[in-house]
VMD Tcl script that draws the C-alpha trace (Angstrom):
set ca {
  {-12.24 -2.31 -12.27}
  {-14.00 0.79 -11.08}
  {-13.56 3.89 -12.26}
  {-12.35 7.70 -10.64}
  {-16.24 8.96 -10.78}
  {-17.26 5.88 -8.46}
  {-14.79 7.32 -6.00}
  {-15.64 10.93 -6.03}
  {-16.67 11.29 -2.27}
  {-12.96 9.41 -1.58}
  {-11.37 12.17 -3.29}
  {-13.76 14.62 -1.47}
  {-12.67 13.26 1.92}
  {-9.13 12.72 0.95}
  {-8.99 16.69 0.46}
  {-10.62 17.79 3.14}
  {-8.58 15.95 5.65}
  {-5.63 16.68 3.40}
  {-5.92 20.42 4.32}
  {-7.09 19.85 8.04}
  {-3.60 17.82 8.28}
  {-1.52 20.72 6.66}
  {-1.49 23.38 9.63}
  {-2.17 25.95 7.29}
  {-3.83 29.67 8.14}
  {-7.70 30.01 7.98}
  {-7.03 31.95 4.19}
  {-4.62 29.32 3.33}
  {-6.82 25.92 4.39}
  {-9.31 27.59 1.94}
  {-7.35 28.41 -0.96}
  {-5.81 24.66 -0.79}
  {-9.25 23.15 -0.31}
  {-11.07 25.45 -3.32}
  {-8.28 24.58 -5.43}
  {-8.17 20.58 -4.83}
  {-12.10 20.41 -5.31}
  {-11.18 22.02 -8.70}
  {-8.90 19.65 -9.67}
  {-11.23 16.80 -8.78}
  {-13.76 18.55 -11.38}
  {-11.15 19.13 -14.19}
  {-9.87 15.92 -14.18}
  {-11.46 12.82 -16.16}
  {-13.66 10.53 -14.43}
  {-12.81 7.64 -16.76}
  {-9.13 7.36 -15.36}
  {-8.07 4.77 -12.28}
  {-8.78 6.33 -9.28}
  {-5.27 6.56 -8.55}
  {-4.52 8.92 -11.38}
  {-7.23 11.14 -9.62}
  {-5.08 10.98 -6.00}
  {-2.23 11.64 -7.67}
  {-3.24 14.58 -9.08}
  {-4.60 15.84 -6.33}
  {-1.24 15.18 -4.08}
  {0.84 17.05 -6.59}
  {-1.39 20.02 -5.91}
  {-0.94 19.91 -1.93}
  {2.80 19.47 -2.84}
  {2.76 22.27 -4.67}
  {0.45 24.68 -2.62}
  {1.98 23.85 0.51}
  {5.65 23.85 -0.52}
  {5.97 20.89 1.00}
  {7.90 17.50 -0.43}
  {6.25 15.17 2.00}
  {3.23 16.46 3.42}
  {2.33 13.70 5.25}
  {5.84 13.10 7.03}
  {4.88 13.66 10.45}
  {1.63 10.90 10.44}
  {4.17 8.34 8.84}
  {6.79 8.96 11.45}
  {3.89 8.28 13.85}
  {2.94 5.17 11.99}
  {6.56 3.72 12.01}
  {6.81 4.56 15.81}
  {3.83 2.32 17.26}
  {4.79 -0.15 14.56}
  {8.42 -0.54 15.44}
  {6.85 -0.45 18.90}
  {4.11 -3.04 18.64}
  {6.19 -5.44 16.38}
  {8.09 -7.65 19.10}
  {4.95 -8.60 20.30}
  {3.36 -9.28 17.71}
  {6.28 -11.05 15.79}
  {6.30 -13.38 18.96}
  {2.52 -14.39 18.72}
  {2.92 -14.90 14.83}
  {6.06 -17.19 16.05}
  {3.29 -19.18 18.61}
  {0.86 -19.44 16.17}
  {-0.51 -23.04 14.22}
  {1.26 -21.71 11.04}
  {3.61 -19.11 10.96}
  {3.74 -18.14 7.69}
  {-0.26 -17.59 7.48}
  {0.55 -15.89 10.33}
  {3.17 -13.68 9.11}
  {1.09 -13.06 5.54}
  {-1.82 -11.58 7.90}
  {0.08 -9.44 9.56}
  {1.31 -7.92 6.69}
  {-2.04 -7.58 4.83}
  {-3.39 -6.53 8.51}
  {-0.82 -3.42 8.25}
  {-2.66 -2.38 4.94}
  {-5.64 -0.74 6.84}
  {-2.84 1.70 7.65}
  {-3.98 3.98 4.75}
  {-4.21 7.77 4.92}
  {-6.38 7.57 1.50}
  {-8.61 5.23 2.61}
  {-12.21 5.56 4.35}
  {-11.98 2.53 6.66}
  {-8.30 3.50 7.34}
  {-7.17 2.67 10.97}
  {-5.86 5.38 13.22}
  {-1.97 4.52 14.15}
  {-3.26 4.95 17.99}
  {-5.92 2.15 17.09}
  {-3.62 -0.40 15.99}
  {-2.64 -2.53 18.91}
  {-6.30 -3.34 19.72}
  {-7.09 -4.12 15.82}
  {-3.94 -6.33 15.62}
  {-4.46 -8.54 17.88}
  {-8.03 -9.59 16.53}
  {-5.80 -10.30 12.84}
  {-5.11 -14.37 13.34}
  {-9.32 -14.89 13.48}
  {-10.10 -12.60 10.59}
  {-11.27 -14.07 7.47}
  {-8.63 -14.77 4.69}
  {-9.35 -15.74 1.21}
  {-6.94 -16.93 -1.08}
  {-4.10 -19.49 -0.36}
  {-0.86 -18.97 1.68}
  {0.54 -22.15 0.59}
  {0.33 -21.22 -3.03}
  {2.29 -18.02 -2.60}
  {4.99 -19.43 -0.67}
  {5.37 -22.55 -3.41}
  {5.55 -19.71 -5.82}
  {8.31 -17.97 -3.92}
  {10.21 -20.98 -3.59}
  {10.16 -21.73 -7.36}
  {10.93 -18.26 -8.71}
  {14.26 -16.95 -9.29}
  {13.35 -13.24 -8.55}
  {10.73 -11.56 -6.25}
  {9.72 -8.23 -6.57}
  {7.91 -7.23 -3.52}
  {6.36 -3.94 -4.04}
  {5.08 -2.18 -0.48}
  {2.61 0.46 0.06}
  {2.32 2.30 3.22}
  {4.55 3.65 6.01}
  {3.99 1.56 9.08}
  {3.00 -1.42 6.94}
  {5.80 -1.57 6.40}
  {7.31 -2.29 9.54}
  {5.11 -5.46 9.16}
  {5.66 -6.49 6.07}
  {9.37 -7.39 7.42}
  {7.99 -10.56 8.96}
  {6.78 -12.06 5.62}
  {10.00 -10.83 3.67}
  {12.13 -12.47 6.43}
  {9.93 -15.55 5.39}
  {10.63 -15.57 2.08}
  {13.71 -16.53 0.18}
  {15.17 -13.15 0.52}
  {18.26 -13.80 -1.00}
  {15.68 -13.19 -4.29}
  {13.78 -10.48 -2.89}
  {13.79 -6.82 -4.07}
  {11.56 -4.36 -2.13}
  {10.10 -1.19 -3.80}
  {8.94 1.46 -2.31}
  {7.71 5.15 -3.51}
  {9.78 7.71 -5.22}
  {8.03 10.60 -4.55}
  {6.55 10.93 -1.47}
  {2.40 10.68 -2.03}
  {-0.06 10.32 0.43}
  {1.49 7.82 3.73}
  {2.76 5.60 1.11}
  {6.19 4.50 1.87}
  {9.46 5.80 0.66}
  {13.35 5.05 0.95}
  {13.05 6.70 4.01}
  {10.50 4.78 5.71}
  {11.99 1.55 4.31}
  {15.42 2.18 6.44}
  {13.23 3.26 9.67}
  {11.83 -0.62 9.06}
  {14.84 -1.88 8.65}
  {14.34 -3.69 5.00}
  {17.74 -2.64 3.67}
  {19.19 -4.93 6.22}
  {17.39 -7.98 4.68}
  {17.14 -6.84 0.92}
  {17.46 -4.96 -1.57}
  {15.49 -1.53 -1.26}
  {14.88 0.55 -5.08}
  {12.19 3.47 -5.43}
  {10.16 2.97 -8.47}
  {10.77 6.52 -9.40}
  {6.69 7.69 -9.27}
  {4.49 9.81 -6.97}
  {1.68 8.10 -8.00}
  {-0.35 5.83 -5.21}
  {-0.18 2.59 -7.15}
  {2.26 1.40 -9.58}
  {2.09 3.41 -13.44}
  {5.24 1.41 -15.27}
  {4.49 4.43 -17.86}
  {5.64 6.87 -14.90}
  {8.25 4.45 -13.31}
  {12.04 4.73 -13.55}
  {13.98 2.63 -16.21}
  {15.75 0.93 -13.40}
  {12.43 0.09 -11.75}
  {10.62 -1.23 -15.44}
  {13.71 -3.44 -15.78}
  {13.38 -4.78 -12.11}
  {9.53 -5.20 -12.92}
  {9.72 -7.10 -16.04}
  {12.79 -9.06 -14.85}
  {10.89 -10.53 -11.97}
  {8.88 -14.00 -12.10}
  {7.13 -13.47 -9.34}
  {5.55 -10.08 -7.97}
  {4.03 -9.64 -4.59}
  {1.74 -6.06 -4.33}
  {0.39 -4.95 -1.55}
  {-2.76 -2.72 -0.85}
  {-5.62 -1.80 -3.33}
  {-3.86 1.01 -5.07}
  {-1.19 -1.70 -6.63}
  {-4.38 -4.16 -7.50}
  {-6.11 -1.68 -9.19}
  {-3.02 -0.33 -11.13}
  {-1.81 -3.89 -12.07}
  {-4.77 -6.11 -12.26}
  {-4.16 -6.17 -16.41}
  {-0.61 -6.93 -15.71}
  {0.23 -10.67 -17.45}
  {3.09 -11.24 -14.59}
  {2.80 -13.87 -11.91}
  {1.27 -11.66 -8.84}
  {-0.37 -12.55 -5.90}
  {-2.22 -9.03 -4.42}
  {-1.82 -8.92 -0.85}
  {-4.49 -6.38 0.64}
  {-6.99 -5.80 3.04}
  {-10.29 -5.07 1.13}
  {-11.16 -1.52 2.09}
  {-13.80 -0.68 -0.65}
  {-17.29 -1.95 -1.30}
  {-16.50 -1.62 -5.13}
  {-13.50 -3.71 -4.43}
  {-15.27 -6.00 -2.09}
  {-18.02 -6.77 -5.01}
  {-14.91 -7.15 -7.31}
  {-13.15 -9.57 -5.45}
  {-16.26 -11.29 -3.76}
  {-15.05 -10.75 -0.36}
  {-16.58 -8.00 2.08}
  {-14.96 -4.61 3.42}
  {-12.62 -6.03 5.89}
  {-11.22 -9.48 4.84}
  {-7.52 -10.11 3.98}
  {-7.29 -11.01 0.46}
  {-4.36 -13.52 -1.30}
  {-5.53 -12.72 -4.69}
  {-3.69 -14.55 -7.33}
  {-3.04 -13.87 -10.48}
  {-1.33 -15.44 -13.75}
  {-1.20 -16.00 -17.45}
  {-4.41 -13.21 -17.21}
  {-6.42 -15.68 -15.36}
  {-6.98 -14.73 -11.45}
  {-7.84 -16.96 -8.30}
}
mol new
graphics top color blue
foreach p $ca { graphics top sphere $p radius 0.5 }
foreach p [lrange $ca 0 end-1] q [lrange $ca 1 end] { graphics top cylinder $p $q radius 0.2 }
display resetview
């Protein structure tokens, strides 16, 4: 699993647009950005890169005085979702298999990611989503849905705002009557929150819970009691985007990693190049 010092330029990036994105005064931009390239140079290298965002988001929190700095992008997001998803729930409806199709889509939404070089623009989306039913996939749909059939309890744990919106399609598709969804309890980065799970609409189809963390990825240290007992209750756990396979790769649950692979150090990881939608299971330690 790579490391927080093979991500340096990330966090570089993610701090520089980070105070661009703030509106802040010429005097303020500069004391943000001098203080977040400290913070990447205090902390320790060794960690999961996620440890490193967090850190850093906890600082623009605290700087800025603002809970949710990235509010206004993720109401975007959720906008030309919400917009774009009748048509595109219709053409997953048309196509050869509909759950496939409604599993891309979902992983498709993943490229929606504020901390993430290859990220795609919320004004970009329509022309990227339609190319998603031709785009390499590795990993089997038809294992994850046997899975959901057989468990008892699904934990479905989302990741950003706007993704969201899509990843309604493949909950709808599951046996939701076992699903819980769980989103961010702090807002960090455009990950989603309680907030952004109502604008979607999940609360209408299952049960919502916030895990209790600000961190981009899912530390059980840092989650709530409520969430660990959801978490370890669960038989089956579906995580979406590359911040929930890094945190929870040495998990021993049943999990199948839905993600779009957005990383060359994750590409050589999973054997799959930047761009390709991943069903990455994993069980009993063993993955496939």
């Amino acid at each position: 699993m790579k490391t927080a010092l093979e991500c340096i330029p990330c966090f570089v990036r993610q701090a520089a647009e980070a105070v661009e994105m703030c509106a802040l005064d010429n005097e303020q931009r500069e004391r943000l950005l001098r203080r977040l390239l400290c913070e990447i140079a205090d902390a320790d290298w060794s960690v999961m890169p996620v440890s490193i965002s967090q850190r850093i988001q906890r600082a623009i929190r605290e700087e800025t005085e603002k809970a949710d700095p990235y509010r206004a992008l993720k109401d975007r997001m959720n906008r030309i979702a919400l917009d774009l998803l009748p048509a595109l729930a219709d053409s997953a409806r048309r196509q050869t298999n509909p759950r496939e199709a409604a599993v891309r889509l979902a992983i498709a939404g993943n490229l929606l990611d504020a901390g993430s070089k290859t990220r795609l623009a919320p004004e970009d989306m329509e022309e990227r989503l339609q190319a998603i039913w031709d785009l390499p996939l590795v990993g089997s749909v038809a294992d994850l849905f046997r899975a959901a059939a057989a468990a008892r309890r699904i934990l479905y744990l989302a990741d950003n705002a706007g993704e969201i919106v899509f990843d309604r399609l493949l909950i709808e598709a599951l046996p939701v009557q076992k699903v819980t969804v769980a989103v961010r309890g702090v807002p960090v980065l455009n990950d989603a929150t309680l907030e952004d799970a109502e604008t979607a609409g999940i609360p209408e189809i299952a049960r919502v819970l916030a895990n209790g963390s600000d961190a981009p990825g899912t530390l059980l240290e840092e989650c709530s009691a409520e969430f660990r007992d959801v978490f370890n209750r669960a038989d089956l756990i579906l995580a979406k985007g590359q911040g929930n396979y890094e945190t929870l790769s040495d998990t021993h649950k049943d999990v199948f990693f839905l993600l779009t692979v957005k990383c060359p150090l994750v590409a050589a990881e999973i054997g799959a190049p930047v761009g390709t939608l991943v069903v990455k299971h994993k069980r009993d330690g063993k993955t496939g």
